[in-house]
C-alpha positions as CSV (number, residue, x, y, z in Angstrom):
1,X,9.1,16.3,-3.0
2,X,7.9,19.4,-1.3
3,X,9.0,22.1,-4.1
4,X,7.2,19.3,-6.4
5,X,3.9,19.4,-4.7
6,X,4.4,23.1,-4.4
7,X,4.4,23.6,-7.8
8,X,1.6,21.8,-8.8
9,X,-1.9,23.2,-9.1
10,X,-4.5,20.6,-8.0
11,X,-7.9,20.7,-7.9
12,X,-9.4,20.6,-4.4
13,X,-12.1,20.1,-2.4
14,X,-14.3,22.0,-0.1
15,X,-14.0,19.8,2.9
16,X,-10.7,18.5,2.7
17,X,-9.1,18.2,5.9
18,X,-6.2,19.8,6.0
19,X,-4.6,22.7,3.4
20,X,-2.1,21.6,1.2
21,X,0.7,24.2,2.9
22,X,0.0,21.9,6.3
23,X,0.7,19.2,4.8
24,X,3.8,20.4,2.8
25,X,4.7,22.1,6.5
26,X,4.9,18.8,7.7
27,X,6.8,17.2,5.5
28,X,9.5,19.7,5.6
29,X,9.5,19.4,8.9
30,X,9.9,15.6,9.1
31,X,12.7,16.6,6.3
32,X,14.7,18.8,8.5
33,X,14.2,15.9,11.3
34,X,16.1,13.8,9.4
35,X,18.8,15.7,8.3
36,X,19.5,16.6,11.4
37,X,19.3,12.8,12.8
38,X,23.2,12.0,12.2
39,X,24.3,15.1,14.6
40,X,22.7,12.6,17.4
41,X,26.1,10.6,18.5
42,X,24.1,8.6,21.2
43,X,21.6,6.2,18.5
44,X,22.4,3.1,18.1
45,X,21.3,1.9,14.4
46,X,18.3,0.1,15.5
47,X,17.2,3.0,16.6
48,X,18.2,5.3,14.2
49,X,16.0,2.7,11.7
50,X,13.0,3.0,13.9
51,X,13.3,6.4,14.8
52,X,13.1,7.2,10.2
53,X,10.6,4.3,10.1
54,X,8.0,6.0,12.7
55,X,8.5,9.5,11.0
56,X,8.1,8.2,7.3
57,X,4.4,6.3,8.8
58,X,4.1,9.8,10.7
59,X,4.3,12.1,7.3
60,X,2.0,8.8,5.2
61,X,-0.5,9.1,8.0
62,X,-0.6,12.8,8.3
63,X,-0.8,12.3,3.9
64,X,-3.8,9.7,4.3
65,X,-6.0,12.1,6.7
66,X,-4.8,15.6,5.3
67,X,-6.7,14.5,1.9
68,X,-9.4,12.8,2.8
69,X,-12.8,15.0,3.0
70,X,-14.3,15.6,6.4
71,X,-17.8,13.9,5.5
72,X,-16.0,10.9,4.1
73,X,-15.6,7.9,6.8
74,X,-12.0,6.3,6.9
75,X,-13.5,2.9,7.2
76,X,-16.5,1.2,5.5
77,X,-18.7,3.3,3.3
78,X,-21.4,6.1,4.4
79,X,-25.3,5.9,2.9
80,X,-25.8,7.2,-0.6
81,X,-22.1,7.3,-1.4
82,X,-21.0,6.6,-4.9
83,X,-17.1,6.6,-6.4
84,X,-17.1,8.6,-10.1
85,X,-14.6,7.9,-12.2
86,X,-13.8,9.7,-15.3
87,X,-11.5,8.9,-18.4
88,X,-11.0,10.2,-21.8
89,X,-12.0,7.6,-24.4
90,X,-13.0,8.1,-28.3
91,X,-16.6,8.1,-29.4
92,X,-16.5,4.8,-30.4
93,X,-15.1,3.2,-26.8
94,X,-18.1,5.8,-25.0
95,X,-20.1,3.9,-27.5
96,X,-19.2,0.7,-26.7
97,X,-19.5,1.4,-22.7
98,X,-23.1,2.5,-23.5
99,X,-24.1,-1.0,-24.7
100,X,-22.4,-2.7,-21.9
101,X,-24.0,-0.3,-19.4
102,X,-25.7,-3.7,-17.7
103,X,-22.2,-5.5,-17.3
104,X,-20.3,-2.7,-15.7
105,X,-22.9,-2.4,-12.7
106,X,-23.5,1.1,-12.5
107,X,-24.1,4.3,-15.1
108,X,-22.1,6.1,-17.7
109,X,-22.8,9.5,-17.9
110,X,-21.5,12.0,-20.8
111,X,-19.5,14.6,-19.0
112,X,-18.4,18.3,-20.4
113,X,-15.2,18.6,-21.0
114,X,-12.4,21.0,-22.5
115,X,-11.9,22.4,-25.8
116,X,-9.0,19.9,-26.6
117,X,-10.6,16.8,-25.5
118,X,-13.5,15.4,-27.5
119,X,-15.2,12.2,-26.0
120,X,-15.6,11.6,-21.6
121,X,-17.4,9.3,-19.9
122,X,-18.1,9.2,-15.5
123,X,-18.7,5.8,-14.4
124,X,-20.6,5.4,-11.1
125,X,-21.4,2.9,-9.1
């Protein structure tokens, strides 16, 4: 899953919290853990279970606050915040999101987008 991530080329924030090469760190890390967990003749099974349990919330926590941004709260929402949301759609489904711009409870917005794609709209709210 590592070599996956590795491979991929995301987009990224300024203020994320932690690089992506943490994080990928980490997990192989919590990788090698585990691999090496049978050579440890003294476990007993239930805590062999809890032992891979605790490290796969370990590398799911270390996930959850490695990408989150630094001025974004964990819990509740901070003043002035909004969610965008953005999706390719024809001109006749931006149309149609236009009209019902009352029933979604927020704003579309026409956004800029590649040569190959045609229509986008950014929902906020």
């Amino acid at each position: 899953m590592a070599l996956i991530a590795l491979s991929h080329d995301h987009k990224t924030p300024p203020t994320r919290r932690l690089p992506k090469l943490v994080r990928l760190g980490n997990r192989v890390l919590v990788c090698i853990v585990l691999f090496l967990l049978p050579l440890a003749h003294d476990l007993t099974s239930i805590a062999l279970v809890s032992i891979t349990v605790g490290l796969t919330f370990w590398v799911l926590f270390f996930e959850v606050v490695g990408l989150s941004c630094r001025d974004d709260p964990f819990i509740g929402s901070k003043e002035g915040c909004c969610v965008a949301y953005m999706a390719k759609c024809s001109k006749k489904q931006l149309a149609s999101a236009k009209r019902n711009e009352d029933k979604i409870d927020g704003t579309v917005e026409v956004v800029t987008l590649n040569r190959n794609e045609k229509v986008g709209a950014e929902i906020q709210g």
